[in-house]
N, C-alpha and C positions, 0 to 999 in steps of 0.2 A: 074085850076078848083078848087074852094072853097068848100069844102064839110060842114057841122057844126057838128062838135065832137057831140053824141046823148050821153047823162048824165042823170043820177038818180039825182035830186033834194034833194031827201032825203036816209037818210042810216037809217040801222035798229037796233036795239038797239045794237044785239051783234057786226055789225061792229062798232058802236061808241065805244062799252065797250074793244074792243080789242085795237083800235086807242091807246085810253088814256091809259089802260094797258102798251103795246107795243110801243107806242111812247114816253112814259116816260121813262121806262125802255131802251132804245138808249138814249137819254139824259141822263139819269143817268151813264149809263158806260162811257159814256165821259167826263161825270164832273171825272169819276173815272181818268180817264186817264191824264187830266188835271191836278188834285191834285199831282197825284204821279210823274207828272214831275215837281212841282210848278208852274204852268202855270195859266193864266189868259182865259176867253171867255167875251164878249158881253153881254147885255141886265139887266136884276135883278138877274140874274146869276153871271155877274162880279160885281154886287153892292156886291153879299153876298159872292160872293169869297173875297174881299179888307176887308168885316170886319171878317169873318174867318181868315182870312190869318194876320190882325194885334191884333185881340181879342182870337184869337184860340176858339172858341165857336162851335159849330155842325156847318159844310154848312147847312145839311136840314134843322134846325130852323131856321139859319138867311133866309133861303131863303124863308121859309115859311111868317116867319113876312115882309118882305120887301116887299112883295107882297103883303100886305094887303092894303095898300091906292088905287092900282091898280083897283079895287073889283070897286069902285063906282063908278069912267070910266067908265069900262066895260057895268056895268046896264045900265047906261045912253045912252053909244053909241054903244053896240052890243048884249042888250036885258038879261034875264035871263037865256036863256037855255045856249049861250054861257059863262055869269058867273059863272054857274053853273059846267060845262066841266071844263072850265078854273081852276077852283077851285082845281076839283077834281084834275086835270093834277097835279096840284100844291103839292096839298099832298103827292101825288105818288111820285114824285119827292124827294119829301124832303123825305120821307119813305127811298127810292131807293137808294140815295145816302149815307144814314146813314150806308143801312142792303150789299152794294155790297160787302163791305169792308169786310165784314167775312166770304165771299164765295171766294174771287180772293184774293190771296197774291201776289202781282206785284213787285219782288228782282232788277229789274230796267228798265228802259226802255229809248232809245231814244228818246227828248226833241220834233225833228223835227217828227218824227213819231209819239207821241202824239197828236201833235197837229192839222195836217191835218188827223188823225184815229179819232180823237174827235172829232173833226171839221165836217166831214163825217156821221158822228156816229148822233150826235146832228142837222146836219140839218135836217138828213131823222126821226129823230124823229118828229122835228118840223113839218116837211110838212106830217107827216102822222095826226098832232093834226088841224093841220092848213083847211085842207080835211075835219075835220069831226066839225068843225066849235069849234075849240077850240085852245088853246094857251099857254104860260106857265108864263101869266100876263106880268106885266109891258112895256116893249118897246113895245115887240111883239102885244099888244092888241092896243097900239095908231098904229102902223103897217100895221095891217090890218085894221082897223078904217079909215085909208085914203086912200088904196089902193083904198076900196069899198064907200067911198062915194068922190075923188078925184080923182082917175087913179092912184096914184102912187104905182111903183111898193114896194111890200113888201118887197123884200128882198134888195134894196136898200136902204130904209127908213131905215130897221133894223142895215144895214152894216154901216152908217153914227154914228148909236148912239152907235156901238159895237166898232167900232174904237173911240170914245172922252172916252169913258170907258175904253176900254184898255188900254190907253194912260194915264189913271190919275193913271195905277199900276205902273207903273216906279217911284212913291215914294215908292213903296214897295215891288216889286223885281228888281232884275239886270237889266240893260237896254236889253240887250242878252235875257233875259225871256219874256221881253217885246216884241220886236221881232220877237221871237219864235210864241209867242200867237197871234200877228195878221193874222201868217199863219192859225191857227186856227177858226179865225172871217172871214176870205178871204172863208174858205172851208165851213164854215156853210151856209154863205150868197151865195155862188152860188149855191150850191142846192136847195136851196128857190127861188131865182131868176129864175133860168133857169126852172125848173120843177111847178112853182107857178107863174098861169100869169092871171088876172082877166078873167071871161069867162071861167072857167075850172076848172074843177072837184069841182062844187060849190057847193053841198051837206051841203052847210053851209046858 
């Protein structure tokens, strides 16, 4: 017997304002955890980890700028409010990732447990930004762009372009790290996948 999930169409400001708050902030501690194993993730994330990682510059600014050509996509194919969100998500992020570092001092950590904890960490971020009709730019935004005007699933689309990115860091760490870090793209993407399915929780 089919029943149809009964959904709110729209959220109300504080649940958007918490989403982007608190779904940045899960993404952020997992870039944290990332970094302190030297590990790689997926999307304009692993763009601004490859130039972090070989320019030593802030993550949050590269990641802020590399997300800027994303912006005009976005307008064009999923309107203002979500460049808007999007944006925001973006800042926070890059805020987040700068300011975790002076509140956690991480003396070491397990590479494989980084990476599916980050991994984890990161997708439930994602899909609480994803919910409230936002993103954190670049892959993610063509992502959902085609889920909702072609069916494809998003966390598929995402995992195809987090693996050729992660795959271009093994000119810049150990193949071993390399590795490592797909476990991490593996764990983001099935949270998104499994919990994010067109028709559900569309409040976006």
């Amino acid at each position: 017997m089919n029943q149809a999930v009964p959904h709110n169409d729209e959220h109300s400001l504080l649940e958007d304002v918490q989403a982007l708050l608190f779904g940045s902030l899960f993404v952020a501690m997992a870039v944290v955890l990332f970094r302190q194993a030297g590990l790689f993730t997926g999307g304009t994330a692993g763009l601004a980890f490859l130039v972090h990682y070989l320019s030593g510059f802030p993550f949050g600014a590269v990641f802020f700028v590399v997300n800027l050509p994303f912006y005009i996509f976005a307008i064009r194919a999923l309107g203002w409010i979500f460049t808007f969100k999007t944006f925001l998500a973006v800042a926070l992020l890059s805020i987040y990732s700068e300011w975790l570092p002076r509140l956690i001092e991480i003396g070491s950590i397990d590479p494989y447990f980084a990476a599916v904890m980050g991994g984890l960490l990161a997708g439930t971020g994602l899909l609480m930004l994803i919910r409230h009709r936002a993103s954190l730019g670049g892959i993610g935004v063509l992502a959902i762009h085609l889920q909702r005007t072609r069916g494809w699933r998003a966390g598929k689309v995402q995992m195809a372009a987090d693996c050729l990115i992660v795959g271009l860091s093994i000119f810049v760490v150990p193949p071993k790290a390399v590795l490592i870090s797909v476990l991490g793209a593996i764990a983001v993407n099935v949270v998104i996948a499994v919990n994010h399915r067109p028709g559900r929780y569309m409040g976006m």
